[in-house]
C-alpha positions in Angstrom: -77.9 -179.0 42.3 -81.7 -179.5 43.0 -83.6 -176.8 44.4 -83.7 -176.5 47.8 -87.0 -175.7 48.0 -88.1 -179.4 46.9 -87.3 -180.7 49.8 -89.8 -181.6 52.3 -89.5 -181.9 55.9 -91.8 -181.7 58.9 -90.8 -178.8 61.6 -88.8 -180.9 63.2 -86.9 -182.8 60.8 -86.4 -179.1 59.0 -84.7 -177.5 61.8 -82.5 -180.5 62.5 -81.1 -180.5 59.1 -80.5 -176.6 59.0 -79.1 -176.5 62.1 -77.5 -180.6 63.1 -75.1 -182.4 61.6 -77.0 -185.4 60.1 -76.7 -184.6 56.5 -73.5 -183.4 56.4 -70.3 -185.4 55.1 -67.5 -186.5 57.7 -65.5 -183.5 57.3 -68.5 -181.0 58.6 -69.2 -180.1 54.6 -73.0 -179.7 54.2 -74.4 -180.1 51.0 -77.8 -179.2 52.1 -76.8 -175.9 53.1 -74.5 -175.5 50.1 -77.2 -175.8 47.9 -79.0 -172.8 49.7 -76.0 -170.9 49.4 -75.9 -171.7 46.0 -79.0 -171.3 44.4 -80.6 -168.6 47.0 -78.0 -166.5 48.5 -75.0 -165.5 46.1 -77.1 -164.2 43.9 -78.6 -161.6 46.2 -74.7 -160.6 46.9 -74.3 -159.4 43.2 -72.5 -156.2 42.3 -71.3 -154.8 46.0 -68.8 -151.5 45.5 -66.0 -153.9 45.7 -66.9 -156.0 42.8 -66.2 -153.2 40.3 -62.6 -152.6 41.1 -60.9 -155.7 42.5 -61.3 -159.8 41.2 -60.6 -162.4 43.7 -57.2 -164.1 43.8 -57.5 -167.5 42.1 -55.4 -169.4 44.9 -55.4 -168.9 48.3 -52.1 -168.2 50.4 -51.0 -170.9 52.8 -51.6 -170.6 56.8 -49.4 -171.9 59.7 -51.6 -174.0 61.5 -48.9 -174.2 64.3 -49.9 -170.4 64.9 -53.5 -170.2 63.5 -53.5 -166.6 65.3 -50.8 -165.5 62.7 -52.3 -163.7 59.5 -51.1 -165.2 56.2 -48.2 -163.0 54.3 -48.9 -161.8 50.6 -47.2 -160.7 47.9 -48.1 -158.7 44.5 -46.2 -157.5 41.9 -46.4 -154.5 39.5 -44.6 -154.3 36.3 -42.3 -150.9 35.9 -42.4 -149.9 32.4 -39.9 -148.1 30.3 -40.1 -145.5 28.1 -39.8 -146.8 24.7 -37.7 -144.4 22.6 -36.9 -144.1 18.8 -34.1 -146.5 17.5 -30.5 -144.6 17.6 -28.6 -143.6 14.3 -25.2 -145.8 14.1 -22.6 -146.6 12.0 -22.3 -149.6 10.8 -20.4 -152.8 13.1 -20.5 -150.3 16.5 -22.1 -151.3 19.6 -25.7 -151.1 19.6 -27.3 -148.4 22.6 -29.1 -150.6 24.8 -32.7 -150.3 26.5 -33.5 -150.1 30.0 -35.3 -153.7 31.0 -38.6 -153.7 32.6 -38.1 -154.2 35.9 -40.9 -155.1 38.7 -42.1 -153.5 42.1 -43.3 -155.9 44.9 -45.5 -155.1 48.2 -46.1 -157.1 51.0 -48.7 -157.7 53.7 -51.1 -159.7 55.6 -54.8 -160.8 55.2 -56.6 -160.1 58.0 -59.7 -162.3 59.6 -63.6 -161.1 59.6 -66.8 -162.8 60.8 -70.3 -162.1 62.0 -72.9 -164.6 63.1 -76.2 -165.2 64.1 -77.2 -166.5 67.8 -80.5 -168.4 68.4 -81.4 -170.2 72.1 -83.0 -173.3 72.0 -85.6 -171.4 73.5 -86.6 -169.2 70.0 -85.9 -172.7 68.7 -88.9 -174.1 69.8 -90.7 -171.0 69.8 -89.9 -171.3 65.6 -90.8 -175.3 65.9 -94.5 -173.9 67.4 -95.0 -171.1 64.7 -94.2 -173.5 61.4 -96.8 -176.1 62.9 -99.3 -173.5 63.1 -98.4 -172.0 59.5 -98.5 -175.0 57.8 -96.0 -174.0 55.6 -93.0 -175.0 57.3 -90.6 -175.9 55.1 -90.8 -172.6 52.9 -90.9 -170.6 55.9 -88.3 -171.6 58.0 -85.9 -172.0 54.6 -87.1 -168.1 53.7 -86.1 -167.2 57.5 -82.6 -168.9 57.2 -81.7 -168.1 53.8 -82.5 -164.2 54.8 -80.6 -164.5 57.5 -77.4 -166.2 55.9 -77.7 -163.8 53.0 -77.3 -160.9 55.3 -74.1 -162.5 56.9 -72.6 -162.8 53.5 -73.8 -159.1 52.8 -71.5 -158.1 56.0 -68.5 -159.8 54.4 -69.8 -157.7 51.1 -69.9 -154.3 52.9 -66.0 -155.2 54.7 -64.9 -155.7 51.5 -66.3 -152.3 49.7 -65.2 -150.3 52.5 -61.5 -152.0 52.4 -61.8 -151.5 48.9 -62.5 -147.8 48.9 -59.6 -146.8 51.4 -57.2 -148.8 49.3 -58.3 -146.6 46.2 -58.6 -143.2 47.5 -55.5 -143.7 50.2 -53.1 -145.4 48.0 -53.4 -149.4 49.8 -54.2 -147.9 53.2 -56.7 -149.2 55.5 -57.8 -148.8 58.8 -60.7 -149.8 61.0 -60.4 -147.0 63.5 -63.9 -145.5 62.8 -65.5 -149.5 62.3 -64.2 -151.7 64.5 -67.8 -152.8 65.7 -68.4 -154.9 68.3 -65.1 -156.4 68.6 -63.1 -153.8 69.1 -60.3 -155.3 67.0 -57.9 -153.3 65.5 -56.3 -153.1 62.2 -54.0 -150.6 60.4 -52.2 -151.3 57.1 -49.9 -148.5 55.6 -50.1 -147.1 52.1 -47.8 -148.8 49.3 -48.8 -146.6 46.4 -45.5 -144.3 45.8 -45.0 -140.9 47.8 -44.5 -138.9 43.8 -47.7 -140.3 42.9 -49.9 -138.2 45.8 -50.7 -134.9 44.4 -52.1 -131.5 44.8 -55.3 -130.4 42.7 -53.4 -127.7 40.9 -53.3 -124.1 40.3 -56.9 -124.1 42.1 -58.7 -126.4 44.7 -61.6 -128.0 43.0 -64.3 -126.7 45.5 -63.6 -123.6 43.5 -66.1 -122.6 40.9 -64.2 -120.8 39.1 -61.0 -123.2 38.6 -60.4 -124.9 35.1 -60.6 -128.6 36.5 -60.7 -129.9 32.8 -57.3 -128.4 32.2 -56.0 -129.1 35.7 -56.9 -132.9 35.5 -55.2 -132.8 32.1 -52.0 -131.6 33.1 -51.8 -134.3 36.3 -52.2 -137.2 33.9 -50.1 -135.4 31.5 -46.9 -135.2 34.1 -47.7 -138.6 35.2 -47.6 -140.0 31.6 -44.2 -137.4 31.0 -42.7 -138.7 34.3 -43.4 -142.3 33.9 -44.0 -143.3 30.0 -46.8 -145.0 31.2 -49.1 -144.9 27.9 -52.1 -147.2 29.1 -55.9 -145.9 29.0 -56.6 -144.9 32.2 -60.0 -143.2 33.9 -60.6 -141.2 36.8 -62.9 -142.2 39.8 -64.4 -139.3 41.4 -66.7 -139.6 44.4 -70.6 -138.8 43.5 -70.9 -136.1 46.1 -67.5 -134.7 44.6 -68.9 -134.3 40.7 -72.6 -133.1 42.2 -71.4 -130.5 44.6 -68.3 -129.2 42.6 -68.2 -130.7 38.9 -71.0 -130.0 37.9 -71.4 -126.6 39.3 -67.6 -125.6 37.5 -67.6 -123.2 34.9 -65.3 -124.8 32.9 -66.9 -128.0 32.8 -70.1 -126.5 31.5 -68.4 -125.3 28.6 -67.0 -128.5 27.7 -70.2 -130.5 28.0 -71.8 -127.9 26.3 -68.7 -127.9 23.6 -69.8 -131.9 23.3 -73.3 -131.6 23.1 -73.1 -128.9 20.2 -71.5 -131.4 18.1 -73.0 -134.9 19.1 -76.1 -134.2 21.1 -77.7 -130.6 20.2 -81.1 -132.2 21.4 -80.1 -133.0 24.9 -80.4 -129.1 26.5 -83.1 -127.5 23.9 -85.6 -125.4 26.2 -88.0 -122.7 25.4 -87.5 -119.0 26.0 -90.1 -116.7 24.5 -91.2 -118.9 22.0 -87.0 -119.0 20.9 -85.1 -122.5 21.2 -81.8 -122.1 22.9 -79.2 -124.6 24.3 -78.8 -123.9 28.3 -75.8 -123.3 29.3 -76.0 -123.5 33.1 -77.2 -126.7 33.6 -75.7 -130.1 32.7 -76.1 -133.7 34.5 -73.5 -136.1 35.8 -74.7 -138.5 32.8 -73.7 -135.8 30.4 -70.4 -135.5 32.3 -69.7 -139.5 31.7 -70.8 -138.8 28.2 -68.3 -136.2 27.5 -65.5 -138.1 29.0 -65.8 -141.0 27.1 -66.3 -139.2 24.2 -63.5 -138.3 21.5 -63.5 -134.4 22.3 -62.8 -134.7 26.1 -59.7 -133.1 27.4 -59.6 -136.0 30.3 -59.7 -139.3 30.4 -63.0 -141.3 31.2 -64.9 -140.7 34.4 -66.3 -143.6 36.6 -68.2 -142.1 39.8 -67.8 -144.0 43.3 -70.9 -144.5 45.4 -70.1 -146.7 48.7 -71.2 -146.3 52.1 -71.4 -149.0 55.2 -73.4 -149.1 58.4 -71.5 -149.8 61.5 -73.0 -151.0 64.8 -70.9 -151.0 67.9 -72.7 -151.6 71.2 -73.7 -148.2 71.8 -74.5 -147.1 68.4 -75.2 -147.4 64.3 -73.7 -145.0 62.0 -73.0 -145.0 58.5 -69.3 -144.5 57.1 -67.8 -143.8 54.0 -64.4 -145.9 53.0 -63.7 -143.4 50.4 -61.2 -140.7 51.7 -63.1 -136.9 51.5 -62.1 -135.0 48.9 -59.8 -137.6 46.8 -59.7 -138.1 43.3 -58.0 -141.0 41.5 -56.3 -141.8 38.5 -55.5 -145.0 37.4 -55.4 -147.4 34.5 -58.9 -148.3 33.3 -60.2 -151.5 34.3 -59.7 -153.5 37.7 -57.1 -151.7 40.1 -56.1 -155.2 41.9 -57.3 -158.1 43.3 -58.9 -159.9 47.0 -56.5 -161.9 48.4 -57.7 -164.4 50.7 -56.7 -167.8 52.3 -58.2 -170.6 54.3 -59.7 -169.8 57.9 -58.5 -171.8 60.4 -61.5 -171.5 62.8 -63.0 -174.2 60.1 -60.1 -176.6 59.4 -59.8 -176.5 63.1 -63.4 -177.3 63.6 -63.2 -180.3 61.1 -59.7 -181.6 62.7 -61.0 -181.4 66.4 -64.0 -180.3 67.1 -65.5 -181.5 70.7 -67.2 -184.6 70.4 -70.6 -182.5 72.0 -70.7 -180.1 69.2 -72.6 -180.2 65.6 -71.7 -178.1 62.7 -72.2 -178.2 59.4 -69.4 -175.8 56.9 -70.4 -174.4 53.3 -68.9 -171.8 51.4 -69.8 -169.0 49.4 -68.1 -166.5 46.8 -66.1 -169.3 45.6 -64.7 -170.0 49.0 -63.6 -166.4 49.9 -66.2 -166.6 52.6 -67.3 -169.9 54.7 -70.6 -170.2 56.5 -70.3 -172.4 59.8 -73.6 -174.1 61.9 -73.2 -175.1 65.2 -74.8 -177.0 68.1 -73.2 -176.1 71.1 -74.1 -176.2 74.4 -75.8 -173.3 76.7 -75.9 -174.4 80.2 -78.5 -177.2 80.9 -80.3 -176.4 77.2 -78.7 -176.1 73.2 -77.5 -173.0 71.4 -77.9 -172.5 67.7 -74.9 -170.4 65.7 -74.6 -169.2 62.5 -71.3 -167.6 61.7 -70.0 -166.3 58.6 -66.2 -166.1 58.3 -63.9 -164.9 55.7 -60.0 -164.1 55.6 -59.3 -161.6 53.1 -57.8 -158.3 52.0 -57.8 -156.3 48.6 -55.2 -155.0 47.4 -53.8 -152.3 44.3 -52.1 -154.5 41.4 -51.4 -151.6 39.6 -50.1 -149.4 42.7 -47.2 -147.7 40.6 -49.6 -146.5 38.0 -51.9 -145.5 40.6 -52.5 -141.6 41.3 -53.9 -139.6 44.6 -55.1 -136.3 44.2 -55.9 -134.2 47.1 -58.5 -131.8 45.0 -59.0 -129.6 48.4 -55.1 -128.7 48.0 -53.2 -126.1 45.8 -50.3 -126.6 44.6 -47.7 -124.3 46.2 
């Protein structure tokens, strides 16, 4: 696609292609504003929290345009593996002891509906229209304006998505919006679907506990998991950032096993001076030495990824930041992506392109390879025009691997 900045346009004609219909195909598509999508937009919405632990569904499920309100139904699947024993001694022409097959678990749901737009009167219209003639640059600075804007409707969608994302992780598939519904006040609630034996207790000590051996303790949960199961996959642990500053770092235990790793692979990384003596300190180790040590072949656990994520919520009173990450909750699961986004058509847009009213204007692109659609429209605001940009997405992630996937409540003992 051609750069969008190569077009050129007087105030005018600019604003009536972002914003009218006039260059747009018969079903609403807009290749114009596809293109900005495209080549100025997506790639500002690069690596969100989401992105590193869910891929997006390939095909989207099927809605029921007879009820458009109804949210689509899903399903995924997760493989239950067997235990794979040694062969059985026999004598010769008896029956042969049979395996267990691999069997499957299934969960269902629904994929619920987001959006957020932009409003603009025709009055900031002209206001814009007057501004760009006195610039003299009004093609790249309307198009700057608008893709800014846009991007940061897409970057909504983004921030939806990590903190869904996070509560599936750390709560074993459930999500709520009870502390972000925002401004619509819409509610959602989806229960857990990870199984009830795979939420557990920190061990013999909570983590918040200097003194406990976390290395061991983390060591036996994924040992009685493997034990339990037969699961023998790689796996990793995600541990909140706050979690391995605050408390991981600050164990005793963990010190001597970062320090145990450095001795033998990195005896340069703690040297300091004391009295003119070199000595390796002890009491001090970073969280990149932690990763280092847990990908390395001396660590008792397996590898350590650490979760950052936080949103910002506005509701018409206030703005507050939120965490989708559940407090104190660490996870095990198999290494590599924990599910996938499922998604399907919106039907606010195939509506739109069925039967729109004859005095409206929109345009329809897409972005995120359709897992989020962007919508223009002309409608009308009493006597004068109003100018909407909506974003719009229908999506949920979910755990693929929910059987393998294990919830540790580190502030809880075992009894």
């Amino acid at each position: 696609m051609a750069n969008a900045y190569k077009y050129q346009f007087n105030p005018d004609e600019l604003v009536s292609q972002l914003y009218q219909r006039g260059l747009v195909n018969s079903d609403g598509t807009s290749a114009f504003i596809q293109t900005l999508i495209d080549e100025k937009i997506v790639m500002d919405a690069n690596q969100f929290f989401w992105q590193e632990h869910f891929t997006v569904d390939g095909g989207k499920y099927p809605i029921d345009m007879s009820r458009p309100k109804l949210d689509p139904a899903y399903t995924i699947y997760n493989v239950t593996r067997r235990p794979v024993p040694m062969a059985d001694a026999m004598t010769p022409l008896s029956e042969v002891a049979q395996m267990d097959n691999e069997g499957w678990e299934q969960r269902t749901g629904t994929i619920p509906q987001f959006g957020k737009g932009l409003f603009e009167t025709s009055l900031s219209k002209e206001e814009l229209k007057a501004r760009l003639n006195e610039l003299g640059e009004a093609n790249a600075t309307l198009l700057e304006g608008y893709v800014r804007g846009v991007a940061d409707l897409i970057k909504t969608h983004n921030y939806r998505l990590s903190n869904i994302a996070a509560q599936a992780l750390s709560k074993g598939g459930q999500y709520s919006n009870a502390d972000s519904r925002g401004m619509s006040g819409v509610a959602h609630e989806f229960p857990k679907y990870v199984p009830t034996e795979n939420f557990v207790k920190a061990g013999k000590q909570v983590w918040t506990n200097a003194e406990a051996n976390i290395p061991e303790q983390m060591a036996k949960i994924e040992k009685d998991f493997r034990d339990r199961t037969g699961f023998t996959g790689t796996m990793e642990w995600d541990l909140p950032y706050d979690m391995v500053i605050t408390h991981l770092l600050n164990n005793k235990y963990f010190k001597e096993e970062v320090n145990r790793w450095i001795r033998l692979y990195a005896p340069d990384k703690v040297i300091v001076v004391t009295n003119g003596a070199s000595d390796i300190n002890t009491n001090i180790i970073s969280w990149e030495q932690l990763i280092q040590y847990s990908r390395s072949s001396v660590s008792k656990i397996s590898p350590i990824r650490i979760v950052k994520e936080e949103q910002v919520v506005q509701d018409i009173k206030t703005i507050k930041t939120v965490h989708g990450w559940k407090s104190g909750v660490a996870v095990l699961r198999p290494i590599g992506f924990a599910g996938k986004v499922v998604h399907s058509d919106v039907a606010d847009v195939i509506l739109l392109q069925r039967e729109a009213n004859k005095t409206i204007d929109y345009s329809i692109a897409s972005a995120q390879n359709d897992l989020i659609y962007i919508i223009n429209k002309v409608v009308p605001n009493g006597i004068y025009k109003a100018y909407h940009t909506d974003a719009i997405g229908r999506y949920m992630p979910v755990l693929t691997e929910f059987m393998e996937h294990i919830v540790v409540d580190t502030m809880s003992a075992d009894s």
